[in-house]
KELUM-552136 format. One record per residue: residue in three letters; x, y, z of N, C-alpha, C in turn. Coordinates in steps of 0.1 Angstrom, whole numbers, plus 5000, padded with zeros to 4 digits. Layout:
# KELUM-552136
ALAXYZXYZXYZ/...
This chain:
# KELUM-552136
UNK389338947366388438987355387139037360/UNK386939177354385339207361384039127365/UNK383439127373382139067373380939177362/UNK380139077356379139137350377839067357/UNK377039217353375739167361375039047353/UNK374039007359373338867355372138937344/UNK371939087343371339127327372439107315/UNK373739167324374539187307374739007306/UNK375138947313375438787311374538747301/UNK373038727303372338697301371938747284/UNK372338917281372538997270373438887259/UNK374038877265375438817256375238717250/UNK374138617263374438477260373038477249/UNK372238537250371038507237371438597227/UNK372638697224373238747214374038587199/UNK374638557209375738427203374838387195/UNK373538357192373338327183373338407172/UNK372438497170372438607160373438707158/UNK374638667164375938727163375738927159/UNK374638947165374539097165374739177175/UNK374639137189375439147201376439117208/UNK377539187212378539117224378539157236/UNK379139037244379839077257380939147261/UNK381339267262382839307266382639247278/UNK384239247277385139197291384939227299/UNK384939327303385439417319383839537322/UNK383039577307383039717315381039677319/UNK381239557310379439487316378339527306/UNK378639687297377739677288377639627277/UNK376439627268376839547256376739637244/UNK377939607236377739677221377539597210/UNK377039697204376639687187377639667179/UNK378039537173379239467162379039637152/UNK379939667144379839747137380939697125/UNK380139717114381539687103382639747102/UNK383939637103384739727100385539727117/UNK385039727125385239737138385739607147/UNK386339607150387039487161385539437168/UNK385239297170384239237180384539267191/UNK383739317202383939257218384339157222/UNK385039097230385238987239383938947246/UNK384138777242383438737251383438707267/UNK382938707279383138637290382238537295/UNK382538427300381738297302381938287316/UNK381238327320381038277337380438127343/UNK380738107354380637987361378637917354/UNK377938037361376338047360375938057342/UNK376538047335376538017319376437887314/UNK375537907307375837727304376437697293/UNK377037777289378337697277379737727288/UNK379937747298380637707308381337537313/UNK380437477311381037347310381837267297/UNK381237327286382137307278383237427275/UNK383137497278384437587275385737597288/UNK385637477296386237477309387137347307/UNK387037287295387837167292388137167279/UNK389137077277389137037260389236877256/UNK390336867246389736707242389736627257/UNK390736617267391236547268389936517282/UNK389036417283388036477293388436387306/UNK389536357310390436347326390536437331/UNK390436577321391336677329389736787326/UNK389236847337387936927335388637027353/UNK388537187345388637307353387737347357/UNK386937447368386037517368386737677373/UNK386737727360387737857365386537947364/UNK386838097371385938157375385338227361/UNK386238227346385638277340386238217325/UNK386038187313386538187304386138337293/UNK387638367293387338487286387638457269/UNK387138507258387338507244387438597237/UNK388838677234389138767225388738787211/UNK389138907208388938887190389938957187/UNK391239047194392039167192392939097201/UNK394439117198395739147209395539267220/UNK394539337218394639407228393539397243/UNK392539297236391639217244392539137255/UNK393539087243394538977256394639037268/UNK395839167260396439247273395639257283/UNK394139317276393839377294393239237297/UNK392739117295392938987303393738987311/UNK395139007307396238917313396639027328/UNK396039127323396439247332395439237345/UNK394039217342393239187348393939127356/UNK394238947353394138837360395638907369/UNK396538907361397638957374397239037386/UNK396639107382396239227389395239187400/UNK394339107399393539017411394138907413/UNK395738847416396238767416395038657415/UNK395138577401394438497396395338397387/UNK395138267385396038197379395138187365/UNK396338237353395438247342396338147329/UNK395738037327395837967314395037997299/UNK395637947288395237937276394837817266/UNK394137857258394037717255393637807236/UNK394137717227393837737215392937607207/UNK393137517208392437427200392037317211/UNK392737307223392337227232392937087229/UNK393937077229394736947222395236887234/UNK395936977245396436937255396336797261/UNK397236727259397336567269397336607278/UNK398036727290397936657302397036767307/UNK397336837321396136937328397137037326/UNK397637077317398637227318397437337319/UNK396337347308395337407314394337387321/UNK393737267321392537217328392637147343/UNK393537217351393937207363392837277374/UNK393037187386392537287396392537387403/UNK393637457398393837567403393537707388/UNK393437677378392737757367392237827374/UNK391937947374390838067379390438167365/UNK391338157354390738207339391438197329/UNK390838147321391038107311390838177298/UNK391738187292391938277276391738197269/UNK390338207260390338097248390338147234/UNK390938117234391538177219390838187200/UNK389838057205389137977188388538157181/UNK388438257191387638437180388638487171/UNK390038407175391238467166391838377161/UNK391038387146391438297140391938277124/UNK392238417124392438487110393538457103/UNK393638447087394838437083394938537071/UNK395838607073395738727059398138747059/UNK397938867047398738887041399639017048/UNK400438977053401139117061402139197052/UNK402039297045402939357034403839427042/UNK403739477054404739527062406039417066/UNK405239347066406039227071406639157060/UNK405939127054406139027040406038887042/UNK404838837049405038737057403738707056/UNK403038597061401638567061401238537076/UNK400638627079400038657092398738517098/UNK399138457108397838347111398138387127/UNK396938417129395638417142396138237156/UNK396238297169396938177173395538077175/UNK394438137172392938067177392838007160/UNK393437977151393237907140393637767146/UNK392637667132392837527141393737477127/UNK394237367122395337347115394537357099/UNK393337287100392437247090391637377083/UNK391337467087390937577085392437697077/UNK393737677086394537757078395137677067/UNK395037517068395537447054394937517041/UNK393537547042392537547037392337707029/UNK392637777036392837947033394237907026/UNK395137897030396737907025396337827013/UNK396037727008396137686995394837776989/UNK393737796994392837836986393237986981/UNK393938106989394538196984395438216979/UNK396138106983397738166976398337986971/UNK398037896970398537776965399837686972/UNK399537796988400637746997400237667005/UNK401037597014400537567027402037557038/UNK401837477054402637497060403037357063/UNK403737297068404337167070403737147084/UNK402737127091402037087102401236947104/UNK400836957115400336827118398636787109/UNK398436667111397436577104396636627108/UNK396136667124395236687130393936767126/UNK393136797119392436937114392037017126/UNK391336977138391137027146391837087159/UNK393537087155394937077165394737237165/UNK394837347176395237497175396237527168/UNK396837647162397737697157398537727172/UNK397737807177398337877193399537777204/UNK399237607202399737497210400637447203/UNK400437427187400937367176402137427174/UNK402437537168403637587166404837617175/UNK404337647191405937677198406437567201/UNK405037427200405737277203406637257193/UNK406837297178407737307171406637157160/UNK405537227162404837067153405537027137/UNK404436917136405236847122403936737117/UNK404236737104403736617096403836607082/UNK403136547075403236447066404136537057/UNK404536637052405236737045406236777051/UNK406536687069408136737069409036747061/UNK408936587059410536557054410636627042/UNK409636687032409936747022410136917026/UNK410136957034409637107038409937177055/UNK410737067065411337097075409937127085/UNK409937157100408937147109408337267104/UNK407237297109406437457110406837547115/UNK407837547127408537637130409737677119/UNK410337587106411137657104410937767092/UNK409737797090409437887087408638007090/UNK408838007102408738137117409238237114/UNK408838327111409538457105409538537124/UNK408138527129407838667135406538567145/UNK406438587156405438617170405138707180/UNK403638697179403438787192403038767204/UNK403338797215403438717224402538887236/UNK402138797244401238907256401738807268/UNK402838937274404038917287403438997295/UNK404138947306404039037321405239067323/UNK405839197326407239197331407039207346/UNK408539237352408639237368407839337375/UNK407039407369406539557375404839507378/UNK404739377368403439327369402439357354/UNK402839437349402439507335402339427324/UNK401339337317400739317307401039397294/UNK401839367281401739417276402139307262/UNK402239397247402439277237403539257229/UNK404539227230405539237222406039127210/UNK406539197199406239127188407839097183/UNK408438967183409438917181409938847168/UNK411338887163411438847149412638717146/UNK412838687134413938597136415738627132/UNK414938787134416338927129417338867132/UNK419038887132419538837143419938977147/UNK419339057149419739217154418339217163/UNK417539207158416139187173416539147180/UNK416039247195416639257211415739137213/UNK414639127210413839047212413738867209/UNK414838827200414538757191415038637203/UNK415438607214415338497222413838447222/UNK412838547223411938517222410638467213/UNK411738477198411238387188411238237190/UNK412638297198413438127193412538017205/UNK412338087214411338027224410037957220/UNK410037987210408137937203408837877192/UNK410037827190410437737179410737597183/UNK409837577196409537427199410137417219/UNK409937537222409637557238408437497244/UNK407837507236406037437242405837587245/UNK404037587247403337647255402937687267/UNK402437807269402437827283403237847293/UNK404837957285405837877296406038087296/UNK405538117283406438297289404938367284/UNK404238327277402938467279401738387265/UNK400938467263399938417255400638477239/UNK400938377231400938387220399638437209/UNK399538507205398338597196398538577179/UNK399538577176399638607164401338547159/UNK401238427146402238417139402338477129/UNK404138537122404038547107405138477099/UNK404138407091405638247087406138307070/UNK407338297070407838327057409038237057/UNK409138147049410038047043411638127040/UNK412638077049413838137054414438137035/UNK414938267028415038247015414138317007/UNK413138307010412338347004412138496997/UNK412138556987412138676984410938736974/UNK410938886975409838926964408538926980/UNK407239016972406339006983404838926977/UNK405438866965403638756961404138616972/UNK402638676983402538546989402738376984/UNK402938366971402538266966403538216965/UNK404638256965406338256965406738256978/UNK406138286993406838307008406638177018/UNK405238097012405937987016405837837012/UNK405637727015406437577001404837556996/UNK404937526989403637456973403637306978/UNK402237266982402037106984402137066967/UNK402336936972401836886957400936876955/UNK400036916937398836916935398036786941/UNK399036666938397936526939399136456948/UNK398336366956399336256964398936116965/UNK399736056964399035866967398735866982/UNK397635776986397835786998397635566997/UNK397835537003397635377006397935297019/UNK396535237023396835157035397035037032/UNK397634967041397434807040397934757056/UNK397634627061397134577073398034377071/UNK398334407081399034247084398234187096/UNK397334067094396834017102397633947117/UNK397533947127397633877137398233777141/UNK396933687132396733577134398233457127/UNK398633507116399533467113401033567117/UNK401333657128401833727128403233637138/UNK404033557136404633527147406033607150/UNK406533567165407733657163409133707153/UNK409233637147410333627138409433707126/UNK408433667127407833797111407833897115/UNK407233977131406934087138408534127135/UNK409334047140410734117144411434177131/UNK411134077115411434127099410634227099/UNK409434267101408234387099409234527105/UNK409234517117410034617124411334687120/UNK412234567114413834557113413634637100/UNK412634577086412134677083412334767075/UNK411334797080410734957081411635127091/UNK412135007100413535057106414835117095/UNK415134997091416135017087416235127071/UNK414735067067414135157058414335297059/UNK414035367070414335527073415735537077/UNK416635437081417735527085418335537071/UNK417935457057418735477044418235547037/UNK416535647040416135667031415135827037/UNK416135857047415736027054417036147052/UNK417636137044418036267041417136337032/UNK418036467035416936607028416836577019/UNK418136527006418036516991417736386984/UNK417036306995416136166992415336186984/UNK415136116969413736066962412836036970/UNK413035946985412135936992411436087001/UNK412136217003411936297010410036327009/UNK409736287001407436336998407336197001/UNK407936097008407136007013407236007026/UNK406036007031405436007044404735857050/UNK405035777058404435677067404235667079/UNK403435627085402935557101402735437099/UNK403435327108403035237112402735237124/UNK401535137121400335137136400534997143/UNK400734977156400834857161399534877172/UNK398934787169397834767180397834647187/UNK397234657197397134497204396634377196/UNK397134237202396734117190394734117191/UNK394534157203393134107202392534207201/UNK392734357189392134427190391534497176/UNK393334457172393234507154394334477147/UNK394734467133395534417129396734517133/UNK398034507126399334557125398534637106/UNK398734797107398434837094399534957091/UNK399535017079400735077079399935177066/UNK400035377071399235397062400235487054/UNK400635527041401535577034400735707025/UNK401535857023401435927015402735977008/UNK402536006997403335976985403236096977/UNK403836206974404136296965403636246953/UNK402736266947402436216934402936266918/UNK403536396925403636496913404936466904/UNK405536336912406936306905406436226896/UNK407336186886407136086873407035966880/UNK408035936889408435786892407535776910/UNK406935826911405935836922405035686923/UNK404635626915404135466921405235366921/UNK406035446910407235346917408235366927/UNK408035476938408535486943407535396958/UNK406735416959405735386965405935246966/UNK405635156956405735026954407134986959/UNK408135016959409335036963409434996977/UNK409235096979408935166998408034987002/UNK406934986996406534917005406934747002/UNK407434706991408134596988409034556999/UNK409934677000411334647011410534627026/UNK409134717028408634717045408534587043/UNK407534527035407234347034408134227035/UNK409234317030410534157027410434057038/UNK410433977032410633807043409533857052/UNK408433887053407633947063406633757066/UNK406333707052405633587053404033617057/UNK403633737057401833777068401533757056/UNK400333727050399633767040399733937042/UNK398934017035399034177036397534207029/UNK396534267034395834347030395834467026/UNK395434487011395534697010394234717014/UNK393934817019392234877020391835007020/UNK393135047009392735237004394035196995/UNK394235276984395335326975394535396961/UNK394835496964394435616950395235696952/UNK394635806942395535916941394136046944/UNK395036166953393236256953394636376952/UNK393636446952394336606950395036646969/UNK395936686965396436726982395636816993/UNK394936896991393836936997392736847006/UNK391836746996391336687000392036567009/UNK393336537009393836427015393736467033/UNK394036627029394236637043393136597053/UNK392236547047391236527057390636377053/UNK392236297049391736137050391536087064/UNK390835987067390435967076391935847080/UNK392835807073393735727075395035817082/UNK394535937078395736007090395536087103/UNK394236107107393736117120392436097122/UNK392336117136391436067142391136177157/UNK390436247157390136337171388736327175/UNK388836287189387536227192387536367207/UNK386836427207386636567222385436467233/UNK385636317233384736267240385436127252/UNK386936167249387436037256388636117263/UNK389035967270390036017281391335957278/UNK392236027276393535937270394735967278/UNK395435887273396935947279397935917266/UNK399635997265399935967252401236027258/UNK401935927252403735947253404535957238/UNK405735977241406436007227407935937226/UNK408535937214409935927218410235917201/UNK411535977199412535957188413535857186/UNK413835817176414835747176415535717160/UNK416935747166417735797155418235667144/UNK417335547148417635447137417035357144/UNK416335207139415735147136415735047157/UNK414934957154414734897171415834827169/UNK415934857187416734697189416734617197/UNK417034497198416334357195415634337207/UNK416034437217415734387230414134497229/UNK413934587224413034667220411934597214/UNK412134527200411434467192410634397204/UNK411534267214411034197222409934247226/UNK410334347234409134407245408034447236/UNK408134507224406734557217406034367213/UNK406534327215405834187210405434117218/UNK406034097230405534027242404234107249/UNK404134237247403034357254402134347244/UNK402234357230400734337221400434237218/UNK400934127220400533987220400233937233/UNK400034047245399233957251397533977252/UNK396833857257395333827261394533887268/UNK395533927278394334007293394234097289/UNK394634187279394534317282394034357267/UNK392334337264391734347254390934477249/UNK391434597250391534707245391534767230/UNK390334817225390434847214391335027211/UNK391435077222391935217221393335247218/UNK394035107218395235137221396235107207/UNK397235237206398135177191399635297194/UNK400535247189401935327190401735337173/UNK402235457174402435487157403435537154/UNK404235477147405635517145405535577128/UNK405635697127406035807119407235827111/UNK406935847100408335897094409036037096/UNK410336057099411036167104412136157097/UNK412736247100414336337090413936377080/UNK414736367068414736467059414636577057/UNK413736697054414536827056414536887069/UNK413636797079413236847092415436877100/UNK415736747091417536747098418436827092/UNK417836867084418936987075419537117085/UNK418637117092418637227107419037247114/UNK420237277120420937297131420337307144/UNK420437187150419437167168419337287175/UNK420437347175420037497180419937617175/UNK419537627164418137687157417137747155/UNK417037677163415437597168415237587185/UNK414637577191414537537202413937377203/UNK413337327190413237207189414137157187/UNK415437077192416537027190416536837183/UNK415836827186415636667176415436667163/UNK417136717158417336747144418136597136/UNK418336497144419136377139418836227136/UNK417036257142415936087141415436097130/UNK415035987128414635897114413535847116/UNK412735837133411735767131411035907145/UNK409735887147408635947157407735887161/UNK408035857176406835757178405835857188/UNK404235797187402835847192402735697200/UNK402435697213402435607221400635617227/UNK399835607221398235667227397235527235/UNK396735607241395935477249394635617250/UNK393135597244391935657251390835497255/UNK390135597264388835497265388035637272/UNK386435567278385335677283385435697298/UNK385635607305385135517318386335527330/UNK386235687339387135737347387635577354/UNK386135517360386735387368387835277361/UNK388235357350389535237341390235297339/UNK390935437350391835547344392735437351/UNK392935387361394235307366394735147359/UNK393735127355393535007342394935047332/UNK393935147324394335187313396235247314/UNK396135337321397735407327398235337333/UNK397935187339399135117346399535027331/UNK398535027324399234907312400334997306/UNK399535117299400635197296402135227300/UNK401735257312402735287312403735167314/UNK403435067322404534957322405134887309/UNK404234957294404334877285405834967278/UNK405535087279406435247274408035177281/UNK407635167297409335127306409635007301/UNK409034887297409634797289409634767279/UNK409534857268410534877255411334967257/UNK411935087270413335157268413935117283/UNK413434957290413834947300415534967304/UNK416134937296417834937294418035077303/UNK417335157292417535307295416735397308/UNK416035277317415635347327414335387326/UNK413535327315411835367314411835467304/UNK412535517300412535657292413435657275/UNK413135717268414235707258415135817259/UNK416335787265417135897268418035937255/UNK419036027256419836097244421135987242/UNK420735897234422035767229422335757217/UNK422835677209423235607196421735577193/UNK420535517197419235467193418135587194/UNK418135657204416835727207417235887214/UNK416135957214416836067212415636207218/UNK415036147230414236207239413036187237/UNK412036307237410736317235409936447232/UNK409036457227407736587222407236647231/UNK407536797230406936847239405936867236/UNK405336837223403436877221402936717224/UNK403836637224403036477233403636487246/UNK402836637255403136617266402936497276/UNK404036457288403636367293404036357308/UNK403736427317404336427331404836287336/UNK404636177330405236067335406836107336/UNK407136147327408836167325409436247339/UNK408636267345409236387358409236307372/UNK408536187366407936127383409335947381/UNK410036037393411235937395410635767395/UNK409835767395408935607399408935547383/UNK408435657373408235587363410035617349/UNK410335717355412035757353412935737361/UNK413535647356414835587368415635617361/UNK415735707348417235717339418135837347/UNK417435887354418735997362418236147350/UNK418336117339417536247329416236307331/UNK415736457336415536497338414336507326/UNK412936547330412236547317412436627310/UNK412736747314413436887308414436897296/UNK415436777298416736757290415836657280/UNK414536567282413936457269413436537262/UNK413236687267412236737260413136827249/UNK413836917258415037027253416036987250/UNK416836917255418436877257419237027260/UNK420237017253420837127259420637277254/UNK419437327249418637437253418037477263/UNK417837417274416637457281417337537292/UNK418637557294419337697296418937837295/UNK419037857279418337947272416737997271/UNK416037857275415037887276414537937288/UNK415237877297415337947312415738087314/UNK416338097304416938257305416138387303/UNK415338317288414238387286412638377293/UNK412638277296411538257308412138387321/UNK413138437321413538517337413538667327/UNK413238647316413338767312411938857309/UNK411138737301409838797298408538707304/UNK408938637314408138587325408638587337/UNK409038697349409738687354409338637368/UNK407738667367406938647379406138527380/UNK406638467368406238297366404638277365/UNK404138417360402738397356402038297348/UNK402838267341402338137328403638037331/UNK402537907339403337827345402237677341/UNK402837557347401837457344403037337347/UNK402637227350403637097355404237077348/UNK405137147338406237167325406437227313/UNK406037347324406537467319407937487321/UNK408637597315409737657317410037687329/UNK410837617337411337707351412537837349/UNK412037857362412637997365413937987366/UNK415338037363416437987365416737967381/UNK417037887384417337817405416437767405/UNK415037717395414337647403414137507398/
C-alpha cells in the first residue's frame, strides 16, 4: 500500500473531524467529498494516532501493529487494496466489527489491514430484488434500517455491535432462529474481492442460482467463516420464496411486541440432585419442543451457568408476543424448566416492549472492547448426560476459582434453523436442539494462564468421554465457526482423533477446499483456521 507523505497524513487526520476532507489510498493527495460522489479511503499509518486503536478489536489478547490500516467506502477501494498488498507481498487481513475470539486478524504477522466499519450501507437493490447490506454494517444499525424502512428484519445474532462482514459467512443466528432459519438462509447473493493464480485482485459477485458458475462461492459464505477466500463487501438477502419486488414482502416481519423475562436460582440452596432436575430440564424441554411447526418455534432461551461464588444460575427468555396464547405459552415453558427443581426462583425482568427496542435488552448481550477473553462452542442434539451434568457441577461449584467473568450459555436451537438440509448450507449443524457459548473475559494479561488453564480443563471435562471435544454422536454435534477456538486443533487439548475442521464443517469442508483452490489459489486470505488449500 503506498506510502503518504507526513503533510497528506497529517491533512487527513485533522479532516476526520469535519468530515470535509479525505485521505486516498495510494495517490497521497487529498480531495474534496463531493455530493453524490463516492468518499476516499482512508489510510492509518503506524505514526497516526488512531493507529492503536484501529490495530485491534474486542478481543485485547490479541493487538497487531500492521504497517497500515486501510478504510474503504467503494468495492472498488477494496480491489486496489487487495492488489496493492499482493503485489508488495504483504499479508493482508479484514476485520468488520472486530468480534474475532482468536488472532485470525490481530496476529503478528498482519502487515494491512482492511477495515471495513465506511461500508456500511443498507438499501434496496431492484436489479436484484433483494436488499443490499454493506459488509462494514454492525448487526444493530441494520436491525434498525430493516424494520425502520421496510418492517423487516434478519434472523442474526443479539450482539448490536457484531459486523455483518464476520457474522454472516460464520452462518450466524439468534433469538428469531427457530422462527425464521440462520441469516444465511436467506442469502440470495455476495460479493467477494479474490486474487486469482495470476496474482490479480478483482470482484466477483456470486448468486444462489443453481446455473451460477460461481455459486460454490455463495455457498462458501453460508457458514465457511471468514477470511478463508477473499474480502467480502457486500450482501443481498431475499427470503428463499419470496416473490413480487416490495421490500417489505423479501424478507420475515419480527413480531410487533415480545415478552422478554428473566429469572435466577440461587446457589446457595442449589444441590446436586436440583442442578441435575434444572439441566434434565430444560434439556429435555428442547429436544420435544424444536421443530419448525412448534407453538414453541418464537420462543427463544439462554441458560446461564456461572460459578457458585460468583452469581446465581439465571435463565433469560423471549417470547413472540403476537400470539393469543403467548403468556401462556411462556408460563408453560418455564413451569416444566422449574419442575421438581426445589431452588426458590427469582424473576428480575418480565414485560412486554415492542421488538425493536428489545433488541437492545441488556438481558441478551453484553460487549465490552475492554477485556481479554477466550470462548468455546459446542451443539448438542438433545439434552446432557449424566456424566456431563456431573462435570458442569463439580467445576461451578468449586471455591478456588472465584471469577466473576465466567458463564456457559446454553441457547435455544432447531426449529426452522433444521428444516434445512446440512448441505445447503455450508453450516451443516442442521439436527441440535441446544447451542452452547462457553466464555471466560477478565483485564489482567498476568491471569491469561489462570483464566485458559480453568477453561479449558473445565470444556475437556464435560465432553471428557469424547476426547475433550464434542465430537459428531447421538449427543453432540461439533462446534461454531464464529466461536472461533484454536484449542480444537492442538492435539494436547483434542485427543478425539477429529480434526477441528470436521467440529467445524463435517463433511463439507471438501468443498470448501475446493473452492478455496479455486478463488484463493495463492492462499492469500489465510489465518490459524482458515480454509486449507486442498494437500494441505
Amino acid at each position: 500500500m503506498g506510502k503518504l507523505s507526513r503533510r497528506s497524513l497529517l491533512a487527513g487526520t485533522s479532516a476526520l473531524g469535519g468530515a470535509a476532507l479525505v485521505l486516498p489510498g495510494f495517490s497521497g493527495a487529498v480531495a474534496v467529498a463531493q455530493p453524490g460522489v463516492a468518499e476516499e479511503p482512508l489510510t492509518v499509518l503506524r505514526d497516526d494516532p488512531r493507529h492503536p486503536a484501529l490495530s485491534r478489536g474486542q478481543n485485547q489478547r490479541f493487538v497487531s501493529n500492521p504497517e497500515c490500516v486501510y478504510l474503504p467506502t467503494t468495492t472498488e477501494q477494496v480491489v486496489r487494496a487487495v492488489q496493492d498488498a499482493v503485489s508488495s507481498g504483504r499479508r493482508i487481513a479484514v476485520r468488520s466489527g472486530g468480534h474475532c475470539y482468536e488472532d485470525f486478524v490481530d496476529s503478528a504477522d498482519t502487515q494491512v489491514i482492511v477495515d471495513m466499519s465506511r461500508m456500511s450501507g443498507v438499501d434496496f437493490d431492484g436489479k436484484r430484488n433483494a436488499v443490499v447490506v454493506e459488509a462494514g454494517g454492525t448487526l444493530g444499525s441494520v436491525y434498525a434500517t430493516l424494520f425502520k424502512r421496510w418492517g423487516v428484519t434478519l434472523p442474526g445474532g443479539s450482539c448490536y455491535s457484531v459486523g455483518v462482514g464476520g457474522h454472516v459467512p460464520g452462518g450466524g443466528y439468534g433469538q428469531l432462529s427457530r422462527a425464521h432459519g440462520l441469516i444465511v438462509d436467506h442469502l440470495h447473493a455476495v460479493e467477494v474481492v479474490v486474487v486469482d493464480a495470476g496474482g490479480t485482485a478483482r470482484a466477483v459477485v456470486a448468486t444462489n442460482a443453481p446455473d451460477d458458475p460461481n455459486r460454490d462461492l455463495w455457498w462458501a459464505h453460508t457458514g465457511g467463516g471468514g477470511g478463508s477466500f477473499g474480502i467480502a463487501t457486500r450482501f443481498w438477502f431475499r427470503t428463499p420464496g419470496a416473490t413480487g419486488s416490495d421490500p417489505s414482502r423479501l424478507l420475515p416481519a419480527p413480531p410487533s411486541e415480545v415478552w422478554i423475562h428473566r429469572v435466577e436460582w440461587n446457589w446457595d440452596e442449589m444441590t446436586k440432585a436440583r442442578f441435575t432436575r434444572l439441566l434434565r430440564n430444560y434439556g429435555t424441554w428442547h429436544e420435544r419442543n424444536s421443530a419448525a411447526d412448534s407453538p414453541y418455534a418464537g420462543l427463544f432461551a439462554r441458560l446461564e451457568l456461572s460459578t457458585k461464588v460468583s452469581a446465581p444460575v439465571h435463565m433469560i427468555v423471549q417470547v413472540d408476543a403476537t400470539r393469543p396464547d403467548a403468556r401462556a405459552l411462556l408460563d408453560s415453558f418455564l413451569a416444566e424448566v422449574d419442575a421438581g427443581v426445589g431452588v426458590r426462583k427469582l424473576v428480575t425482568d418480565d414485560r412486554k416492549l415492542p421488538w425493536l427496542h428489545s433488541t437492545g435488552w441488556q438481558g441478551l448481550w453484553v460487549s465490552s472492547p475492554t477485556d481479554r477473553y477466550k470462548y468455546k462452542s459446542s451443539y448438542h442434539r438433545r439434552g446432557f448426560t449424566t456424566a456431563q451434568i456431573d462435570a458442569f457441577y463439580r467445576a461451578l461449584t468449586e471455591t478456588d476459582y472465584a471469577h466473576l467473568g465466567f458463564a456457559v450459555s446454553i441457547a435455544s436451537y432447531g426449529g426452522r434453523v433444521n428444516s434445512t438440509a446440512p448441505d445447503a448450507t455450508a453450516e451443516p449443524h442442521r439436527d441440535s436442539v441446544l447451542k452452547l457459548l462457553w466464555g471466560t473475559a477478565w483485564s489482567e494479561a498476568a491471569e491469561d494462564g489462570v483464566h485458559l488453564g480453568w477453561h479449558q480443563r473445565f470444556y475437556r471435562s464435560v465432553y471428557a468421554d469424547t476426547g475433550g471435544v464434542p465430537v459428531v454422536n447421538a449427543d453432540t454435534d461439533g462446534c461454531f465457526i464464529n466461536y472461533a477456538d484454536v484449542d480444537l486443533g492442538d492435539p494436547r487439548l483434542n485427543t478425539s482423533g477429529v480434526p477441528w475442521h470436521q467440529l467445524y464443517f463435517k463433511g463439507g469442508y471438501a468443498r470448501l477446499q475446493r473452492t478455496k483452490a479455486r478463488f484463493d489459489p495463492r492462499d492469500v486470505f489465510h489465518h490459524a483456521q482458515s480454509i486449507r488449500l486442498p494437500g494441505r
